[in-house]
N, C-alpha and C positions, 0 to 999 in steps of 0.2 A: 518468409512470412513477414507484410508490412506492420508496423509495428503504430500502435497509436501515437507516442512521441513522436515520428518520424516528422512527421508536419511540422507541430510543434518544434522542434532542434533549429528546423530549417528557418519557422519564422525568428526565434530568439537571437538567431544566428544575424540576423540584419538588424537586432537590435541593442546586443552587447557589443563589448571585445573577447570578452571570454563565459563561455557556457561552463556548469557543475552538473553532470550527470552522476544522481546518486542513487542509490539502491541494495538491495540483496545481490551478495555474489550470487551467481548462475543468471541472473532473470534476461540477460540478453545485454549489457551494454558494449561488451567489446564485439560483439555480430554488430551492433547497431555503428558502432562506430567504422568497422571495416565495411562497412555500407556509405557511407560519406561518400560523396560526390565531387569531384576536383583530383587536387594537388595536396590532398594531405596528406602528412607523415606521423604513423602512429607509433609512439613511444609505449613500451609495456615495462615499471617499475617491480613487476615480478620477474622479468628477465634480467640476467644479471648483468648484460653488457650494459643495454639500455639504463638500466639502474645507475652504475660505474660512470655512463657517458654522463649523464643530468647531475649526477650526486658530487663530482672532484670539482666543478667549476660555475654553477646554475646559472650566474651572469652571463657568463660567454654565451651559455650555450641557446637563452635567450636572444644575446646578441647575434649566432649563427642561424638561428631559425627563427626567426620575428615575425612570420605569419603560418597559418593552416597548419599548427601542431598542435596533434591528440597524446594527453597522456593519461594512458591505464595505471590505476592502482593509485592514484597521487594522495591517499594517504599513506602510502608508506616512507614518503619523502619530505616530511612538514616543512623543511626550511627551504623547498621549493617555491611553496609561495608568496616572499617576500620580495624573491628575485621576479615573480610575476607580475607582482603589481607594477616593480620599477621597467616591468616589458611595459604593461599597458599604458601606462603613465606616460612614459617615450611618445607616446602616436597614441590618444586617447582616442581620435576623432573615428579610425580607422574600427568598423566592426566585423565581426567572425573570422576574429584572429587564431584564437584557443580555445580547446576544448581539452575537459579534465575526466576522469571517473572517479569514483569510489563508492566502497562497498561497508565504510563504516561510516556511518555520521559523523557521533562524538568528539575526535579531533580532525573529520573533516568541518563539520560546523563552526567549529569553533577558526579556524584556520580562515575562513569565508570570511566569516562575522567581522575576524580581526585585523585582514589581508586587504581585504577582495572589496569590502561595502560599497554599494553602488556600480562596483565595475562588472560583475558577475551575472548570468541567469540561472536560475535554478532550474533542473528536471529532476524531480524522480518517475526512474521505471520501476517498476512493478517483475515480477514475472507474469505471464501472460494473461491478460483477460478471456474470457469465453467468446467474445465480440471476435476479439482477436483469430480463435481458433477458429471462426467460423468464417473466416474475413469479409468482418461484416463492420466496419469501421463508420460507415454513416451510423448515426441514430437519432431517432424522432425524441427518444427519452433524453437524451445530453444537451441534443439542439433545445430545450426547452428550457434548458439551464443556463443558456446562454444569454437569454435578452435581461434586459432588465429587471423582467415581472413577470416569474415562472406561470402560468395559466390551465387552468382543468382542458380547454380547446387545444392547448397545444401538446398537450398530453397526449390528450387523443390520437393526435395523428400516429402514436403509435400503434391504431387497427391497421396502417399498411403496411409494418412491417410482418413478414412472413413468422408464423412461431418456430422458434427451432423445436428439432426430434428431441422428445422427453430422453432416448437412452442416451443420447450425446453431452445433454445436461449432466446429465448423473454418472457420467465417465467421467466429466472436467472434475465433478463436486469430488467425488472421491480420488482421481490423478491427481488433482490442484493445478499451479500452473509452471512450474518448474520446464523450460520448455524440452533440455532432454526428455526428463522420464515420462514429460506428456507426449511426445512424437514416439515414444518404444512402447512398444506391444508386448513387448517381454517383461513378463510378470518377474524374472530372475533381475533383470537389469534394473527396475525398479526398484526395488529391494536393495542391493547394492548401489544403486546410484546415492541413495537416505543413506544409509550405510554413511557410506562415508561425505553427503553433504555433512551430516553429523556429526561426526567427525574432526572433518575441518573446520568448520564452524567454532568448536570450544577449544582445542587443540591450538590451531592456526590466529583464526581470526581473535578470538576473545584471551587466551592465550599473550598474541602476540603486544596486543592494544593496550591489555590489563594486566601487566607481567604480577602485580601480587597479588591476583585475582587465586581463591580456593578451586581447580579444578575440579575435585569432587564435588564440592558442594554445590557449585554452578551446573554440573550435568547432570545431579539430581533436579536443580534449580527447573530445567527444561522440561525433564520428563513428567516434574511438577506442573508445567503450565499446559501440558495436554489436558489433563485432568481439571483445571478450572478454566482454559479455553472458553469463552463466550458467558465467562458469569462477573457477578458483581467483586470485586477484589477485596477481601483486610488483610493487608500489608501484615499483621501479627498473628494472623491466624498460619500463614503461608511460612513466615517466621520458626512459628513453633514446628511444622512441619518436619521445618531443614536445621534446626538444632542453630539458628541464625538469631543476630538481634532486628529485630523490625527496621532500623534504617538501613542496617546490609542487605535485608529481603528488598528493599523500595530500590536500592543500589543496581540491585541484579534487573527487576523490572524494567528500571531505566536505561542500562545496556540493552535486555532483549528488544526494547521498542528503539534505541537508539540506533540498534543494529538492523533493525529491519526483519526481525526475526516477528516479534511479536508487536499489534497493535493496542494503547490505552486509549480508552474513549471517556472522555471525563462525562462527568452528573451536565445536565443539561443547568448554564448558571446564572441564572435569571430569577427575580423577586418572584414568588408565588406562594397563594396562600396555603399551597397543602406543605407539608412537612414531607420531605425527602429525603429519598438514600443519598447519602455524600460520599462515597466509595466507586470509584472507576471502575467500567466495565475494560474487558480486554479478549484479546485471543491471537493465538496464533494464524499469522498472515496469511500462509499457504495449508491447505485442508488437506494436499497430498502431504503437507507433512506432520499434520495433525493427524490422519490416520495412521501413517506408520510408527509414529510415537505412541499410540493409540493399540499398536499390532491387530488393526483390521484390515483380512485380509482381503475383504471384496466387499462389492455394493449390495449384494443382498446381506451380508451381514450387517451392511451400516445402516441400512433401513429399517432396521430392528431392533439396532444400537441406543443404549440409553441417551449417548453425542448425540443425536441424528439431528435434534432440533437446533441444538447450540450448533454443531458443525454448519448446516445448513444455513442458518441467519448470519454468519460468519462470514463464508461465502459470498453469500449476497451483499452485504454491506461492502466488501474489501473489493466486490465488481462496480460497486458504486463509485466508491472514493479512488479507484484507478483508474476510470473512463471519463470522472470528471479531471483528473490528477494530467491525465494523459491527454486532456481537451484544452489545457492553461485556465481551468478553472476553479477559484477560489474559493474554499468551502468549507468554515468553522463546522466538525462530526461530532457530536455529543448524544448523550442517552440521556432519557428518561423515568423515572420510578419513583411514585410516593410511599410511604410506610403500608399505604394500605395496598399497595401492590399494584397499584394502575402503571402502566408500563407504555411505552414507543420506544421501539428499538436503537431507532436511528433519528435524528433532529439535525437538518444542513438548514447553516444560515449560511447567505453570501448577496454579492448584489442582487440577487433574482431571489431576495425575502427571504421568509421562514417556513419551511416545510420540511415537517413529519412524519417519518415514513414508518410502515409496520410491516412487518416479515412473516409470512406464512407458509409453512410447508404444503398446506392443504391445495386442492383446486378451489373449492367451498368454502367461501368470508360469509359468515353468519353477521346480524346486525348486532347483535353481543359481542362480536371481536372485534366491532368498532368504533366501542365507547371510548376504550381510553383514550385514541386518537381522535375522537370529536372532541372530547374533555380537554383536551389540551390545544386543540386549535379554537374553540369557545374561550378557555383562560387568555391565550398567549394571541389573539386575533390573525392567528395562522390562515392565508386564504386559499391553502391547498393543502391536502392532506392525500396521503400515496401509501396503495397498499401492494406491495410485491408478493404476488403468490405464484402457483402453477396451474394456474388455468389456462384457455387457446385464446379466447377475447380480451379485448379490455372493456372493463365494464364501467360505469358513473354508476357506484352508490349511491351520494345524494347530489344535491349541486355543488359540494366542496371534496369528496373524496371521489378520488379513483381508483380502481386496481388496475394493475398490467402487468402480466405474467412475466415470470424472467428472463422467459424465452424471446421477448420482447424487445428488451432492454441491449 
C-alpha cells in the first residue's frame, strides 16, 4: 500500500542530509523504510546485534557507512546523534545520506533540536489515512491547500472526485488506522492485536522513556482519556480523577500527545471580542483505539454510542491534519469556543490563510448549524469557511462556505 509520505521522503531526500521519520509505533515506518529504493542498509536498534554494532563505537561506524543508512528505533540510542552530526558536518554539501525513525518524540525532539538544527527534515507518519486505504492519494481537497490562497472554486473541484461507499467509511471510523488490525478481518485478532498495542505502549514504551513514571496511575491515566476524547480539557478536574496533582495530570497529557498516542488542539489564540474557553480540546489519535478502550464492540453499537459525535469529529480532524502532514504541508490546528457556546471544531491557519472548518455527522447542514462558523469568519475576515459532513455532493451554502462530504476528501 503506497503510503502518502512516500513522495514526500523522496523529495526531502534531495533536500537534506538526513531525514527524522517520526510517529506511533505500528503506523508503518519501518515497511516504509524497507520500501526505499537503492543501496540502503537498514539498521533496526531493537535488534540486539544491530544495537551492539552502532552503540561500542558510533564514530566508526559513521565512518564505515557514510552514505544510505537507515536507523530504526534511534531513540533508543541518544548518544547516537552527536556522532551524526560530526557524519553530516564531514560532507555537508552531499544530500540523502540518512535516514532515522522513532516512535517517541520527547527525547527524540529534543535530540534534533539540539544535534541535528538545520541539518535534518522532519516527517511524521501517521497510521493510515482513509485516502490511503482507498488508494486514493490525489486530492482536489489537499490540492487547494497548497497554493497560496486556499479558494471556495477550488474547492469545488472536489464534485469530481468519485464519493466513497458510506460502509467503507464507517469500517475505517470504527477500525481506525493501525495498518494490521485494519487489513484483518478477524474480529479475534483485533482485539488481541489492542491487547497488547496496549500493552506495550505503557509497559515498553512509556515504561522504558519515563523509568519513574507511576505505572498504574498512567494506565488508568489512558483509559481516562477515552472517556474525555474529543472534549474540552481541565487539567484539575482529570487530576482529581486519578488521585494526581494537576501538574502530574498536564505531565501525563504531555507524554500522551508527545507520544503520539493522543492529540491537544489548543483554544484558537487570537484578540476577540467574545469571551472564551481557554482550556485545550484533545483526543485520541486513532478511533480503532478509542473504541477498544471504549469496549465497543461494533459499528452499530457506536452509532448509537454516546462517543459517536466526538469519536466521529475525531476522525475527521486527524484525516485532515494527516493528509495535509503527509502532503509537507504547514498547518497551525486550533479550536474554537466562546462562553456562550459558539463553536468551530477545527481552525488551520497556514500560508493558504485562515479557514474554519465544522464537522457534521449528519448528511443535512441546516442554516442554524452555520452561524457559528459565519460568526467567526465575519469576526476573524476568514474568506472561506468548510463544512465536512456525509453527504454525496459538494454543495456552496453561501459565497463563503462549502460543504464536502468525507467521502470526498
Amino acid at each position: 500500500m503506497e503510503r502518502l509520505c512516500s513522495k514526500l521522503l523522496k523529495e526531502q531526500l534531495s533536500l537534506f542530509p538526513c531525514i527524522s521519520i517520526i510517529g506511533a509505533r505500528q503506523s508503518g515506518k519501518t515497511t516504509l523504510l524497507k520500501s526505499l529504493q537503492g543501496d540502503w542498509k537498514i539498521f533496526d536498534l531493537e535488534k540486539l546485534s544491530d544495537n551492539l554494532q552502532i552503540s561500542e563505537d558510533p564514530d566508526l561506524f559513521f565512518r564505515t557507512y557514510p552514505d544510505k543508512i537507515a536507523i530504526d528505533e534511534a531513540q533508543l540510542l541518544p548518544r547516537v546523534f552527536n556522532s551524526l552530526r560530526v557524519a553530516i558536518d564531514d560532507d555537508r554539501n552531499t544530500k540523502g545520506r540518512f535516514i532515522f525513525t522513532g516512535s517517541s518524540s520527547p527525547s527524540l525532539l529534543k535530540n534534533i533540536s539540539e544535534s541535528l538544527a538545520g541539518r535534518v527534515g522532519i516527517i511524521e507518519m501517521s497510521p493510515l489515512t482513509f485516502a490511503e486505504t482507498q488508494s486514493r492519494l490525489d486530492s482536489s481537497f489537499f490540492d487547494a491547500f497548497s497554493n497560496s490562497q486556499i479558494s471556495i472554486d477550488k474547492l469545488f473541484e472536489c464534485s469530481n472526485t468519485p464519493c466513497s461507499n458510506i460502509n467503507d467509511i464507517f469500517s475505517f471510523w470504527y477500525k481506525g488506522g493501525f495498518p494490521e488490525p485494519w487489513l484483518s478481518e478477524n474480529r479475534e485478532f483485533h482485539r488481541a492485536w489492542m491487547d497488547n498495542y496496549f500493552q506495550t505502549y505503557i509497559e515498553r514504551d512509556i515504561g522504558r522513556l519515563f523509568p519513574g513514571i507511576n505505572g498504574e496511575k498512567f494506565r488508568l491515566f489512558i483509559r481516562l482519556l477515552a472517556g474525555v476524547s474529543g472534549s474540552v480539557i481541565n487539567y484539575s478536574d482529570v487530576a482529581r480523577s486519578l488521585g494526581v496533582s494537576a501538574p502530574t495530570a498536564h505531565d501525563y497529557f504531555e507524554i500522551a500527545h508527545g507520544s503520539y498516542l493522543w492529540r491537544t488542539i489548543p483554544q484558537f489564540d487570537r484578540k476577540s471580542i467574545k469571551r472564551l474557553v481557554r482550556h485545550p480540546k484533545g483526543y485520541l489519535r486513532d478511533t480503532g483505539l478509542l473504541h477498544y478502550l471504549l469496549k465497543i464492540p461494533d459499528i452499530d453499537i457506536l452509532n448509537s454510542h454516546p462517543v459517536k459525535g466526538a469519536s466521529w469529529e475525531s476522525m475527521v480532524i486527524e484525516e485532515i491534519l494527516r493528509g495535509l502532514a503527509g502532503r509537507g504541508v504547514s498547518a497551525d490546528a486550533s479550536y474554537y469556543r466562546t462562553q456562550n457556546g459558539a463553536e468551530v471544531d477545527l481552525v488551520l491557519e497556514g500560508m493558504f490563510g485562515l479557514v474554519p472548518i465544522e464537522i457534521k455527522y449528519s448528511q443535512t447542514v441546516s442554516s442554524r448549524d452555520l452561524k457559528s462558523l459565519a460568526d467567526f469568519m465575519d469576526e476573524f475576515k476568514a474568506k472561506v469557511g468548510i463544512v465536512i459532513n456525509n453527504d454525496i455532493v459538494v454543495r456552496k451554502y453561501t459565497d463563503k462556505i462549502i460543504g464536502i462530504p468525507f467521502g470526498m476528501i
